[in-house]
Kinemage of the C-alpha trace (Angstrom):
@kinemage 1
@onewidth
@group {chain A} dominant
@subgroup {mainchain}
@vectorlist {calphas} color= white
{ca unk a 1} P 9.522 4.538 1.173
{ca unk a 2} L 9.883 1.434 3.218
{ca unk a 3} L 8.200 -1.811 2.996
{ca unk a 4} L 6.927 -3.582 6.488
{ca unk a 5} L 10.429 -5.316 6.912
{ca unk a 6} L 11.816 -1.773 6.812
{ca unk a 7} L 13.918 -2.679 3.191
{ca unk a 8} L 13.563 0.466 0.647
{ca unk a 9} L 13.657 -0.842 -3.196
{ca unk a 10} L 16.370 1.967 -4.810
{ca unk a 11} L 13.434 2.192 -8.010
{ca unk a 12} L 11.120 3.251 -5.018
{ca unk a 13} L 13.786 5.870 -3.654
{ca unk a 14} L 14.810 7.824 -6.817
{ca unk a 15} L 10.970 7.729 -8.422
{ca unk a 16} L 9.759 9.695 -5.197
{ca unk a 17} L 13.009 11.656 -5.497
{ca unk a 18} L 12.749 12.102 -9.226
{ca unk a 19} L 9.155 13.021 -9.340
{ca unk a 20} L 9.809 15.308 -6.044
{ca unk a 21} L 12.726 17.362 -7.955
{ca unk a 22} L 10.543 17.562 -11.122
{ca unk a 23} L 7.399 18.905 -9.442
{ca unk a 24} L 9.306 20.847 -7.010
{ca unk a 25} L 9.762 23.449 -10.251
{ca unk a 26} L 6.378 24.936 -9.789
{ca unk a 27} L 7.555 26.679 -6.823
{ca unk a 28} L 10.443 28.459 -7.408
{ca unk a 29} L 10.481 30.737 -4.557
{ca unk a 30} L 10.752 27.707 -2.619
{ca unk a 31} L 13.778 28.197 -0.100
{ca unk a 32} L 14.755 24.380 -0.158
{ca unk a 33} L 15.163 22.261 -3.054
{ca unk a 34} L 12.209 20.809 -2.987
{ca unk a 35} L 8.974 21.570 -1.943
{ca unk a 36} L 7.183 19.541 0.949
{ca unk a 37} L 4.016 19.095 -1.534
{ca unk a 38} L 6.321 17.914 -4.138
{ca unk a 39} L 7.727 15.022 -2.066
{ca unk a 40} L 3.841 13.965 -1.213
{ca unk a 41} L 3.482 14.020 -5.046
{ca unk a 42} L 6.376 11.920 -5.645
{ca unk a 43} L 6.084 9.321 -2.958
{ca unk a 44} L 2.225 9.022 -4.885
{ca unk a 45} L 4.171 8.373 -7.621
{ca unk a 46} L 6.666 5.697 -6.108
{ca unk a 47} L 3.429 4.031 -4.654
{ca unk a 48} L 1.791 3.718 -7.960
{ca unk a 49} L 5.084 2.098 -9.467
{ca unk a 50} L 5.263 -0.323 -6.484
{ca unk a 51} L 2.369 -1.313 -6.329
{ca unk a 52} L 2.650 -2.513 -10.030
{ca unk a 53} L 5.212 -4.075 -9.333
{ca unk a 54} L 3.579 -6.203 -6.829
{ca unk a 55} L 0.953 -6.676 -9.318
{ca unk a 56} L 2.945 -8.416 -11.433
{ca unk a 57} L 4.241 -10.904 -9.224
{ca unk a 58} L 1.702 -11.555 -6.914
{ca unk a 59} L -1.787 -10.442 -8.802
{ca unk a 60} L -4.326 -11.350 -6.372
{ca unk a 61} L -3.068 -8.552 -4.051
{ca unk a 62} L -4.621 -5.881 -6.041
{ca unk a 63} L -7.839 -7.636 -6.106
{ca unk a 64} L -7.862 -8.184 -2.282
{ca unk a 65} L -6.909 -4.752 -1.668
{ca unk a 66} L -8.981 -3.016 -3.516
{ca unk a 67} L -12.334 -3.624 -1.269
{ca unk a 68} L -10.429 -2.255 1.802
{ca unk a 69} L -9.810 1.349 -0.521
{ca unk a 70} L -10.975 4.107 1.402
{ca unk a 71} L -10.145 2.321 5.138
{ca unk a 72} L -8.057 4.217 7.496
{ca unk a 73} L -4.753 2.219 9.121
{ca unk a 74} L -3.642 1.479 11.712
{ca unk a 75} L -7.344 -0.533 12.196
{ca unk a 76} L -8.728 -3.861 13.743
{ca unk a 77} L -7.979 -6.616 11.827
{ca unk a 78} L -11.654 -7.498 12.234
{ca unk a 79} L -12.089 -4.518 10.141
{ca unk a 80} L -9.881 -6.017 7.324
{ca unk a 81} L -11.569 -9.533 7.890
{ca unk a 82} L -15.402 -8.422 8.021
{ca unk a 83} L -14.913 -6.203 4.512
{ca unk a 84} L -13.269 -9.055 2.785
{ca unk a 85} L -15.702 -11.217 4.141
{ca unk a 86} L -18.360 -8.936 2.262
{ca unk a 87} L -16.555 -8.248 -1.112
{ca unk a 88} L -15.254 -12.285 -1.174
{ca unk a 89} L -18.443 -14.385 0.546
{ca unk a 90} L -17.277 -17.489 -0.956
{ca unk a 91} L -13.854 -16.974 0.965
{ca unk a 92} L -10.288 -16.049 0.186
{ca unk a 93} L -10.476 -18.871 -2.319
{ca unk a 94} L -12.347 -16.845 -4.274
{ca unk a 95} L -10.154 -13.486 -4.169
{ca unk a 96} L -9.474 -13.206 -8.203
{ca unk a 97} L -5.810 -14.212 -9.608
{ca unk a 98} L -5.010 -15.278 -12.893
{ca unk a 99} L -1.891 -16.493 -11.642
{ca unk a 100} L -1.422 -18.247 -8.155
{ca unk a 101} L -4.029 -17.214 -5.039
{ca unk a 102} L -2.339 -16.066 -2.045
{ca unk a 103} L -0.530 -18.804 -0.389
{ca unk a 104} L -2.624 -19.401 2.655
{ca unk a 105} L -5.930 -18.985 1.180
{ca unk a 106} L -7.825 -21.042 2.861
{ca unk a 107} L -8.179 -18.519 6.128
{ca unk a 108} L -8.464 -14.807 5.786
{ca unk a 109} L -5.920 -15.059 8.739
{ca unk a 110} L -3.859 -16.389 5.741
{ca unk a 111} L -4.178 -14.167 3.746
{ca unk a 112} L -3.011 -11.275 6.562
{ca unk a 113} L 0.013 -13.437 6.936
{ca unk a 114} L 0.659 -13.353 3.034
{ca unk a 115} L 0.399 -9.727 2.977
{ca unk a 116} L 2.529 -9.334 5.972
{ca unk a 117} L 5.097 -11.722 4.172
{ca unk a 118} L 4.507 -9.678 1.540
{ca unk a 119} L 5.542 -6.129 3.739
{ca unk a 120} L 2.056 -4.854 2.892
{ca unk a 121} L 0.719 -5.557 6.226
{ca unk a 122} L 2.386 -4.759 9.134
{ca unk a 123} L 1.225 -6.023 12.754
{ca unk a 124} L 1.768 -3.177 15.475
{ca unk a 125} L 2.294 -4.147 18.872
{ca unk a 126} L -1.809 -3.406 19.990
{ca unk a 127} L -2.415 -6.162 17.335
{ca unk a 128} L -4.083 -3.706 14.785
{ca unk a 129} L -2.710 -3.515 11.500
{ca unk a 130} L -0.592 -1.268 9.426
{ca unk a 131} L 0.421 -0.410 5.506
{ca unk a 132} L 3.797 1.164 5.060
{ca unk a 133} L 2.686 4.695 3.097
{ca unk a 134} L 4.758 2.469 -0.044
{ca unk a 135} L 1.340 0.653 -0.409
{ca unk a 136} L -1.033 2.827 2.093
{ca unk a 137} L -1.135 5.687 -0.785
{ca unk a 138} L -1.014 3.502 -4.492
{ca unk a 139} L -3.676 0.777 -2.707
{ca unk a 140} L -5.873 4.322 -2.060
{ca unk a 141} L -5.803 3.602 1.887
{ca unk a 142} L -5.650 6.653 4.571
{ca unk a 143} L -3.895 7.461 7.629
{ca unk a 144} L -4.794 11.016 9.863
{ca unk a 145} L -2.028 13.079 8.776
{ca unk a 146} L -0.418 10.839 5.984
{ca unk a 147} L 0.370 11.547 2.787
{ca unk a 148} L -3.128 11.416 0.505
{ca unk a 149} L -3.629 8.416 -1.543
{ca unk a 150} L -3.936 9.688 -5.280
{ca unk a 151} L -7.797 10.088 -6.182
């Protein structure tokens, strides 16, 4: 339930807990308190509520996100770069925001930089990139093995 800087928001926490516990009732022969589906389903959840939250402070993450849905991390960033460059041709100037646009939009290199500011991006030490399963699952990215992003 970490961001990229490794800090866990407490709302984050208890609505993967909360929604764990809750869902975790369908299985009542379940030996342990709550059921390892249940926690997928409730870290979903947490997702979903974070990234609203992010939405609502910085709203041109959603919109930049959203063409990379469906992409597997860890990945090249000239995987992120080349499917931006497709869904935004006039450049990162033009990723939609009816607020402020990222920060450094005037290189999609900026714009990893925001998101890694951000602790939606995270830069692993073979230079690909990463998304904390906090954002991975609500911005409907995969990872082999992780926890599925709600469909």
């Amino acid at each position: 339930m970490a961001d990229g800087h490794g800090r866990t928001s407490p709302r984050s926490f208890l609505a993967a807990i909360l929604g764990a516990a809750e869902d975790s009732s369908r299985y009542s022969d379940y030996p342990l308190a709550l059921h390892y589906e249940s926690l997928k389903r409730g870290i979903q959840k947490a997702s979903k509520i974070r990234v609203e939250q992010v939405a609502e402070d910085d709203p041109w993450v959603p919109a930049a996100m959203q063409p990379l849905r469906g992409m597997n991390v860890p990945c090249e960033e000239e995987a992120v770069i080349r499917t931006w460059q497709a869904a935004f041709p006039q450049g990162p100037g033009s990723i939609p925001s009816d607020h402020l646009p990222p920060q450094h939009a005037e290189s999609w290199d900026g714009v990893r930089k925001d998101l890694e500011r951000l602790g939606i991006f995270v830069t692993r030490k073979d230079q690909r990139l990463d998304m904390p399963d906090l954002y991975r699952v609500g911005f409907g990215l995969g990872r082999k093995g992780g926890v599925k992003p709600r469909t």
